[in-house]
DRENRO-353274 format. One record per residue (C-alpha): residue in three letters; x, y, z. Coordinates in steps of 0.1 Angstrom, whole numbers, padded with zeros to 4 digits, always signed. Layout:
BEGIN
ALAXYZ
...
***
This chain:
BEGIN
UNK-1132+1566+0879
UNK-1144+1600+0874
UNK-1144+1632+0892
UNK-1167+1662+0885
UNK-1140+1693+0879
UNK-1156+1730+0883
UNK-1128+1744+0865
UNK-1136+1725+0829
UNK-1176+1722+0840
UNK-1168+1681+0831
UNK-1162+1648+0847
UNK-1127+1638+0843
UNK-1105+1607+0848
UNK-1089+1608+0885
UNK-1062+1587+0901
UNK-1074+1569+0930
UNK-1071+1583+0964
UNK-1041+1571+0988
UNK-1056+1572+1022
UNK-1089+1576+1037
UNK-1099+1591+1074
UNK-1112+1577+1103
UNK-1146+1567+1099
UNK-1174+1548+1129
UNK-1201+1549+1104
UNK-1206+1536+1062
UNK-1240+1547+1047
UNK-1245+1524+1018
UNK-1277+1519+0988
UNK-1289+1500+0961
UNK-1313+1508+0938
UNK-1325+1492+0904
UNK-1337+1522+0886
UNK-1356+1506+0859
UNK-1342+1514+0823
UNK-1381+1516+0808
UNK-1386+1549+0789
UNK-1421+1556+0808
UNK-1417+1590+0826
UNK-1377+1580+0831
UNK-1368+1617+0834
UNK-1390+1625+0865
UNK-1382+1590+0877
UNK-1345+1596+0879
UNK-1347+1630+0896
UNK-1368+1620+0922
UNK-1344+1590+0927
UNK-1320+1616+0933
UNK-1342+1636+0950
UNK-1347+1610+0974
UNK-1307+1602+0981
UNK-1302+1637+0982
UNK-1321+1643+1013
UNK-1304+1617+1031
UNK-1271+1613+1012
UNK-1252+1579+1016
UNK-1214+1573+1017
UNK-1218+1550+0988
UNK-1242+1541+0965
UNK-1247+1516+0934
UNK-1272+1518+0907
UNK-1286+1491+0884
UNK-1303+1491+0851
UNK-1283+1522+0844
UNK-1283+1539+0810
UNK-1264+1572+0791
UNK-1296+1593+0797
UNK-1297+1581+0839
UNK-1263+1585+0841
UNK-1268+1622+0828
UNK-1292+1628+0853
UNK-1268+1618+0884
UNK-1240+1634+0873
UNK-1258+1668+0868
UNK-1271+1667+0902
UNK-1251+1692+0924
UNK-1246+1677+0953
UNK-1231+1646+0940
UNK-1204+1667+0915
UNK-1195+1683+0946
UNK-1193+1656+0966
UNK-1189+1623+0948
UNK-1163+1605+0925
UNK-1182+1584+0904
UNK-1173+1547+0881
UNK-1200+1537+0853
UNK-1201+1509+0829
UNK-1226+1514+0802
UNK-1232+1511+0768
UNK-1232+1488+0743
UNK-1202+1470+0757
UNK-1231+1460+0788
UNK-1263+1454+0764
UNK-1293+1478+0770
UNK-1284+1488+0802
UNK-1257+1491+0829
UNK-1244+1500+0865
UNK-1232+1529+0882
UNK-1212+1531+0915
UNK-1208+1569+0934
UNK-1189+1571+0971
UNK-1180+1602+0984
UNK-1154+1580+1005
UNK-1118+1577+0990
UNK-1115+1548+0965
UNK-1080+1530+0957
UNK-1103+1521+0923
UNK-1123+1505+0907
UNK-1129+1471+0884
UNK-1156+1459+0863
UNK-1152+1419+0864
UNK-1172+1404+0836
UNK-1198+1375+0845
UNK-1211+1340+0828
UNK-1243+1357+0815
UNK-1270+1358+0790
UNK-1276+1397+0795
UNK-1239+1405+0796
UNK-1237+1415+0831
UNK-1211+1415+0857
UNK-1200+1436+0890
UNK-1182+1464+0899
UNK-1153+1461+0922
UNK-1141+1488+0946
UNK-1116+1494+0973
UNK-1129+1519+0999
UNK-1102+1535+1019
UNK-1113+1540+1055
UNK-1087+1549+1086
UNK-1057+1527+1065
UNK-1079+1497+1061
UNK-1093+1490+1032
UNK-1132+1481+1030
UNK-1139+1465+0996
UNK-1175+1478+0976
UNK-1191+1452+0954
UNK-1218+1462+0932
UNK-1240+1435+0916
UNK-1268+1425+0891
UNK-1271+1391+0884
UNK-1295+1374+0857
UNK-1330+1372+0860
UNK-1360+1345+0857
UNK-1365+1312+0874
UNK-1346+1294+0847
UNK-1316+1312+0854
UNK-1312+1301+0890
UNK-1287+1282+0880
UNK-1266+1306+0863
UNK-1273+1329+0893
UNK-1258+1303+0915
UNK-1226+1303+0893
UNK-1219+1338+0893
UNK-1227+1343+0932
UNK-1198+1319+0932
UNK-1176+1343+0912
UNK-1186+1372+0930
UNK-1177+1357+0963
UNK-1145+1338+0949
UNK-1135+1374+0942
UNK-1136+1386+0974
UNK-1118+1357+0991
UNK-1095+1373+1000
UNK-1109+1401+1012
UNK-1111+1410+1052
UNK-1143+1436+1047
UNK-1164+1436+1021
UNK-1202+1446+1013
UNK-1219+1431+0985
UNK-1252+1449+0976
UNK-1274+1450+0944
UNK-1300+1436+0925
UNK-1297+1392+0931
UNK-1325+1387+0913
UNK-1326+1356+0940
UNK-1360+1340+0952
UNK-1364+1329+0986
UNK-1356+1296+0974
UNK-1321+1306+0969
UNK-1315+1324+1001
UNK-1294+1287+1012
UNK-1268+1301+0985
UNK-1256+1333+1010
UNK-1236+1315+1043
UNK-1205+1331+1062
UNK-1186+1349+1061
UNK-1211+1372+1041
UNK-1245+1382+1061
UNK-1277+1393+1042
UNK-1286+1426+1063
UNK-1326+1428+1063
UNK-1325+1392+1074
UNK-1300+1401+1104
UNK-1321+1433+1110
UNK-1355+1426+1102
UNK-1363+1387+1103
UNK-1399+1395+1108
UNK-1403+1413+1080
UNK-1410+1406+1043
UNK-1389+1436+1026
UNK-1402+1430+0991
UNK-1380+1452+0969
UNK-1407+1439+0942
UNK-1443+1444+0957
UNK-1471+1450+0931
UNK-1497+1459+0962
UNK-1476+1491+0968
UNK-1461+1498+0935
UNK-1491+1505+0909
UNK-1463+1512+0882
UNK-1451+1480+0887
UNK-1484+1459+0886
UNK-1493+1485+0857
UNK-1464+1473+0835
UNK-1468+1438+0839
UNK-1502+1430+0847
UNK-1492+1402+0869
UNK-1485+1402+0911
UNK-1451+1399+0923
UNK-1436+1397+0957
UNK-1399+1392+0962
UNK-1366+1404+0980
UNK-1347+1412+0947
UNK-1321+1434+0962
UNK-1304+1428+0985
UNK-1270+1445+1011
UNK-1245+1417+1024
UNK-1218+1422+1047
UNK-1187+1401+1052
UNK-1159+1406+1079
UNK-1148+1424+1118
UNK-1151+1455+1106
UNK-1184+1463+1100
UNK-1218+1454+1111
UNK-1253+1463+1097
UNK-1272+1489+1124
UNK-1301+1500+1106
UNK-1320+1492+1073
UNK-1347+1506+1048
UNK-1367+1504+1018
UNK-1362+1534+0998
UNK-1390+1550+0967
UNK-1421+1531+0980
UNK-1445+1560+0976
UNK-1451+1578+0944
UNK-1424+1605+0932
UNK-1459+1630+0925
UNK-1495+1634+0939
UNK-1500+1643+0900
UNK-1487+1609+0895
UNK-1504+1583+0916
UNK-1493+1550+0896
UNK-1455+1566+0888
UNK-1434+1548+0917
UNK-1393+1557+0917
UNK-1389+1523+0900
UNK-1405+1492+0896
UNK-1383+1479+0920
UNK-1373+1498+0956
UNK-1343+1506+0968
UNK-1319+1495+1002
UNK-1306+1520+1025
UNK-1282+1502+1051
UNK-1260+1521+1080
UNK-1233+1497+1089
UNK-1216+1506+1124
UNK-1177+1502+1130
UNK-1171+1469+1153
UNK-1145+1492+1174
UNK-1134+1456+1188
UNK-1122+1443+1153
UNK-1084+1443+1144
***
């Protein structure tokens, strides 16, 4: 876990904090940000760009490599505000995962996965009014043949937080709507509590030019996904984030090939 000192101008090691303040509100986001070299510069500042202007308490990034990383962590608002835990590098394959919260963190884990990619999830204990809220950022493997595998390190991830009152788990599933039976309480998939009505592709090639450019094929899924477990919170709100190109210069350059999740979970004042 790393903090951004002004002193050195670098991000240094930090101890975890010991208590966090009262809180009736947790901003939280996802976002795949697609490791693909094409325009990845401009893609990852307006990805910033685009948290900035509406900054969540805590957000987790997929698909995350040395040069996105850079990008984040140069951004002002996040070294002022923002402790931040990465995994990437070799270690993680091509790519890897980022977690920033501007809420105090007891730490942070990287649990490794079954995989054939080499994934696994972030761990993180939020601290908020004495009770602890735990963050659990996720990418599990991809393709239809992998459902299987997907369904064994869901299991993981939610053995993991057994025993855990609160918890929100939110990243990239990579789970078709055939899997959805695989998510049942405690844990509750937000857009579905929110929105039943509607689709929320996070993958949706008849908005996203880039991502219908890149592969040549349609796709329409709910990738990514925000799941919350326990009293203490409840989703209020939820939204897609980066479904419009980052530049009128750039008509068929979206964010990402995937979107992002924007989720405002409320404090159950009624909970223990």
């Amino acid at each position: 876990m790393r903090r951004f000192d002004d002193v050195t101008g670098q991000w240094t090691s930090t101890a975890g904090a010991v208590q966090g303040g009262p809180r009736d509100t947790l901003s939280v986001s996802t976002f795949n940000i697609w490791f693909d070299p094409f325009h990845a510069p401009e893609r990852y500042r307006a990805i910033a760009d685009l948290l900035g202007a509406q900054p969540p308490d805590v957000m987790v990034f997929q698909e995350v490599t040395d040069a996105a990383l850079a990008v984040f962590h140069d951004q002002p608002w996040i070294r002022q505000h923002y402790c931040s835990a990465a995994v990437t590098g070799s270690r993680v394959g091509t790519y890897g995962m980022l977690l920033l919260s501007r809420v105090p963190l007891a730490g942070v884990t990287h649990i490794c996965l079954p995989s054939g990619a080499r994934r696994g999830f972030l761990r993180a204990e939020l601290l908020v009014d004495h009770a602890p809220t735990v963050i659990c950022a996720v990418h599990l493997d991809s393709g239809k043949r992998s459902a299987g595998l997907r369904a064994r390190q869901l299991r993981r991830v939610f053995g993991a937080l057994e025993r855990d009152v609160d918890a929100v788990v939110l990243g990239d599933f990579n789970m078709r709507d055939n899997e959805n039976q695989r998510i049942t309480a405690p844990f509750t998939d937000a857009w579905l509590a929110l929105r039943p009505d509607d689709d929320g592709f996070t993958e949706d090639t008849a908005i996203n030019a880039m991502r219908y450019d890149s592969t040549n094929k349609e796709r329409f899924v709910r990738f990514d996904r925000i799941l919350v477990k326990g009293p203490q919170w409840h989703p209020h709100a939820i939204e897609l984030l980066g479904t419009e190109p980052i530049s009128p210069h750039l008509p068929r350059v979206f964010p990402s090939d995937h979107f992002g999740l924007r989720c405002l979970l409320t404090r159950n004042t009624k909970s223990p």
